[in-house]
C-alpha positions as semicolon CSV with decimal commas, in nm:
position;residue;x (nm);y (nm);z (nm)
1;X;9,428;9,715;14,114
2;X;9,469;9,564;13,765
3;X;9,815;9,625;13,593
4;X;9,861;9,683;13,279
5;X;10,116;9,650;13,031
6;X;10,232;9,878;12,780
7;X;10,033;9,815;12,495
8;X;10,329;9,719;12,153
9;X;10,130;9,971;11,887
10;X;10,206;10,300;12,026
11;X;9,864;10,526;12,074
12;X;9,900;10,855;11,886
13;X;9,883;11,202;12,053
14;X;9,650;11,458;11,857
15;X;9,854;11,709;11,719
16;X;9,810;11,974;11,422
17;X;9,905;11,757;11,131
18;X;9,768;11,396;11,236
19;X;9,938;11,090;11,190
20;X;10,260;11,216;11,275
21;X;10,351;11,199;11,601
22;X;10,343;10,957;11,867
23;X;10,396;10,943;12,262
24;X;10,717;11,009;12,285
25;X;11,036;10,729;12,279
26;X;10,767;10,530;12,093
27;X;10,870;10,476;11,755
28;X;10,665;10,712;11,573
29;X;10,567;10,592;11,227
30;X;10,636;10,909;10,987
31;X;10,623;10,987;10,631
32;X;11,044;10,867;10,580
33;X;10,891;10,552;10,654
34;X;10,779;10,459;10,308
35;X;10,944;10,165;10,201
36;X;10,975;9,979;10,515
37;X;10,722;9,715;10,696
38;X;10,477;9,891;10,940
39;X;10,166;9,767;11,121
40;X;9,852;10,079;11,191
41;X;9,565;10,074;11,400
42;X;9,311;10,308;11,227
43;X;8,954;10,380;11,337
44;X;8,661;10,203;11,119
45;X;8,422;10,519;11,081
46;X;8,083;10,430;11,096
47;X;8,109;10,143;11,291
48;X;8,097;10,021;11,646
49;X;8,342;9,773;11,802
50;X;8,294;9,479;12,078
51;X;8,325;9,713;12,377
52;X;8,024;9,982;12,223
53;X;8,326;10,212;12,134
54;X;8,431;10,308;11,815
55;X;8,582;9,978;11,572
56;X;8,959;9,960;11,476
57;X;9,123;9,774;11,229
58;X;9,503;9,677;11,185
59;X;9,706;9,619;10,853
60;X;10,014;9,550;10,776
61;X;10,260;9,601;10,508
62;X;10,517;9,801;10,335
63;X;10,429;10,169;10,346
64;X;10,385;10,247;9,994
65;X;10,297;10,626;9,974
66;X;10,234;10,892;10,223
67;X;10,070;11,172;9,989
68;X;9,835;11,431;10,144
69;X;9,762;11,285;10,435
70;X;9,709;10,926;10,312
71;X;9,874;10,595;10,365
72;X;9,898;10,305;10,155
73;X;10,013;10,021;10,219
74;X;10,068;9,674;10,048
75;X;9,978;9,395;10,233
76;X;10,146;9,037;10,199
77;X;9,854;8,929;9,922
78;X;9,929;9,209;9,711
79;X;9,646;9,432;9,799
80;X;9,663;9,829;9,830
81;X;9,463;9,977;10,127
82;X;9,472;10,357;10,171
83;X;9,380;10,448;10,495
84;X;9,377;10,847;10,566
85;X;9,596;11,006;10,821
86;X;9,323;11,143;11,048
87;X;9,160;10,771;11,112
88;X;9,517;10,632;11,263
89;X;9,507;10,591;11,614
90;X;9,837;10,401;11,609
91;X;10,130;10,279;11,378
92;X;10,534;10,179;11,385
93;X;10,785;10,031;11,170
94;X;10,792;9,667;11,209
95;X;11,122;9,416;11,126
96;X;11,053;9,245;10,786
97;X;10,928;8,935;10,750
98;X;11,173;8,631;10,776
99;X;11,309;8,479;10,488
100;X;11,183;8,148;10,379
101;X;11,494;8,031;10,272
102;X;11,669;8,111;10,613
103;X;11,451;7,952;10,796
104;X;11,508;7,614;10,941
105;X;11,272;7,309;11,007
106;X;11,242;7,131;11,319
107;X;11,353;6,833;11,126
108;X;11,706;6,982;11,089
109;X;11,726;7,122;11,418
110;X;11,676;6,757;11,561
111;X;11,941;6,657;11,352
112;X;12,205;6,948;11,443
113;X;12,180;6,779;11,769
């Protein structure tokens, strides 16, 4: 018997309004997210993925809007991608990205030691 871990995007549960809840103790990404880093998994209609199943994408950004059932999100180049509610499978905050400025070569790690 294969084990298997728990996957780190959280698969959402269908409920009456999609794309807001989660399996529970998950992190569910909600609409008070906007403004904060997130990554989603949505489904790519129309198209078929490696396995024969159905294709799934993953972006992530800052959660610009949430308006009528409709994310967008800004990516790290600048670009907007709306992705509707219904096509997440899967989504949670994420920790921003590290600053540039704090972040220390190898060269100067050598040195501090």
């Amino acid at each position: 018997m294969v084990e298997r871990s728990q996957p780190s995007i959280s698969r959402m549960e269908s409920a009456p309004d999609p794309g807001l809840e989660h399996v529970p103790g998950s992190g569910p990404l909600r609409p008070r997210h906007v403004g904060q880093r997130v990554v989603v998994r949505s489904r790519v209609p129309g198209e078929t993925g490696p396995s024969g199943g159905p294709a799934f994408t993953d972006v992530l950004g800052v959660l610009e809007t949430w308006v009528d059932d409709v994310l967008t999100i800004r990516t790290a180049d600048d670009e907007l991608v709306e992705i509707p509610a219904a096509l997440v499978v899967s989504g949670k905050p994420v920790p921003p990205r590290p600053s540039r400025i704090s972040r220390v070569s190898p060269e100067d790690v050598e040195r501090e030691k």
